[in-house]
N, C-alpha and C positions, 0 to 999 in steps of 0.2 A: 512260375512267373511268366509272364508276356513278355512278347517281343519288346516291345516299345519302353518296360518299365527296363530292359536289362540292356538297352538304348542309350534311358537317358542315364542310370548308373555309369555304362562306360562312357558317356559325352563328360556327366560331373569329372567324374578323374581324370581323363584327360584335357577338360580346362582347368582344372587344380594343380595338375602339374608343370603344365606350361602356366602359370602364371608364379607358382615356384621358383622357377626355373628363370622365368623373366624377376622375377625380385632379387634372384642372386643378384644376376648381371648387373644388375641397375645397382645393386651393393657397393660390389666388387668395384666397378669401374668411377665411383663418387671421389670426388678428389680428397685430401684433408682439409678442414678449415682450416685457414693459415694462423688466427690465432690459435689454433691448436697445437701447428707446428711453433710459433713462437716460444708457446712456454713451455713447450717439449724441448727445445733448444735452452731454452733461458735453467730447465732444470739440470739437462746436463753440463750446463757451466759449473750451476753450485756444485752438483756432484766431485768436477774435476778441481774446484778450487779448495773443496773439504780433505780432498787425496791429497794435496801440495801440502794442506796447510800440516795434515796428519802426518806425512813423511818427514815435512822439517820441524818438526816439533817432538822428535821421541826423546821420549823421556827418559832422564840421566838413571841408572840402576840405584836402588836405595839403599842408603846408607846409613849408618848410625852417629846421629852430630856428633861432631868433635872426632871422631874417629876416620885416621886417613887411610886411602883403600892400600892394604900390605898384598905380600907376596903369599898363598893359600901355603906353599911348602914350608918357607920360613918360620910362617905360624906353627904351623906343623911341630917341625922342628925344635922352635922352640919350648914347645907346651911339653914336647917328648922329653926334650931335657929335663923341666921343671919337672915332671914327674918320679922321675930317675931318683933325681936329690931328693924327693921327699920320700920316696920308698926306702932310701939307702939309711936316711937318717930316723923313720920309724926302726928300721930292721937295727941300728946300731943302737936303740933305746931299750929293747928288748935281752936282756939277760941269758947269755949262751947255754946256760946250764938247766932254764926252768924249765920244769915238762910241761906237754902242750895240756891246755885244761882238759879236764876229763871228763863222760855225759854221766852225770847219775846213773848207775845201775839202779832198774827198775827193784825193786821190793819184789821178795819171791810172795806169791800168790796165794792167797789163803785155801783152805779147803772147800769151803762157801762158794769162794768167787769161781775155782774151779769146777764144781759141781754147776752152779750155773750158767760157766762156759758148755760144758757138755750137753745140757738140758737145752741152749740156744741151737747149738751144732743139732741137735736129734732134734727139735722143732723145725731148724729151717732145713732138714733134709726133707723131712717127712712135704711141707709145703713143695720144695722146688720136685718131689718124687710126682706131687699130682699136676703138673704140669702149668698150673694156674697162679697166679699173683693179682690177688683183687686189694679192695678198699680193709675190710680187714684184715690181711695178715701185712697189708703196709702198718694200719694202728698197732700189730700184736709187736712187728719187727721196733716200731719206736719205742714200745716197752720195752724192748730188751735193752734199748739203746741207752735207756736212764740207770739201769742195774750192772751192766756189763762197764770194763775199763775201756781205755780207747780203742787197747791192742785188740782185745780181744773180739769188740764190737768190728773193728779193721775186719780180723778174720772171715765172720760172719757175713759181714757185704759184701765181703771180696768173692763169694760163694755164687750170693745172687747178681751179683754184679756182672762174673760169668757165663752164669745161666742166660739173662739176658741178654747179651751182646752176640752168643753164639742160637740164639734164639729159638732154645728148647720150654724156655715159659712164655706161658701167653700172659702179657700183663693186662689187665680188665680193670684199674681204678679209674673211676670216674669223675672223681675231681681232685685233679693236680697231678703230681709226680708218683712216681709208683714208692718211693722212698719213703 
């Protein structure tokens, strides 16, 4: 470049900056329009007449009609009592002598059901042995789940249920639950 071109580059900039510089000034030092300041004034009134109005106007805590505001312990108290009397008088309706009812003893097991508890137990070993739980043996395990009783199907999850949570199977179904 020439002298003269690297002249008038540094002349542009420095009358760009002074005139910058003069444009603040002339910013900065501009007084307010005074209806500016009016309604700058006029809106801090409302503001301060909206805080008066909100402060004297709070609102009563709600309440349920016709219900007049009690004491929280009293209530308390009393509801404790009422309860008292009706446990006492359940318990006095009830016959000292009756034994308490008793759960069905489950039905012993057939030989069936039990052969194909063991057949589920040695199928989901053999699965949770090779480390994997995909889309089929979730399908094979809901077969089981139609044959087997509840107990025993319990067992059987309870297994993979294990496996998974201490996280020695890798589960790989692709749509939905591994279940």
């Amino acid at each position: 470049m020439s002298l003269p071109t690297i002249g008038r580059q540094l002349g542009l900039m420095l009358l760009a900056g002074m005139a910058g510089m003069g444009l603040a000034r002339w910013i900065a030092s501009a007084p307010l329009d005074e209806e500016a300041l009016r309604r700058l004034e006029r809106q801090e009134a409302r503001w301060e007449a909206l805080a008066r109005r909100l402060e004297a106007s709070t609102p009563a805590p709600p309440s349920c009609p016709g219900v007049a505001a009690q004491d929280v312990a009293a209530t308390r108290e009393d509801l404790r009592r009422m309860l008292q009397e009706e446990l006492r008088t359940a318990l006095a309706c009830v016959p000292a002598g009756e034994p308490e009812a008793k759960k069905p003893e489950a039905a012993p097991a057939s030989p069936e059901s039990l052969a194909l508890q063991a057949e589920a137990h040695q199928w989901m070993d053999a699965r949770l042995a090779s480390g994997r739980w995909g889309n089929a043996q979730r399908e094979e395990l809901r077969a089981y789940r139609q044959r087997l009783t509840g107990a025993q199907y319990h067992e059987l999850f309870k297994k993979l249920a294990v496996e998974v949570n201490s996280q020695r199977l890798r589960v790989e179904t692709t749509d939905g639950p591994p279940f």
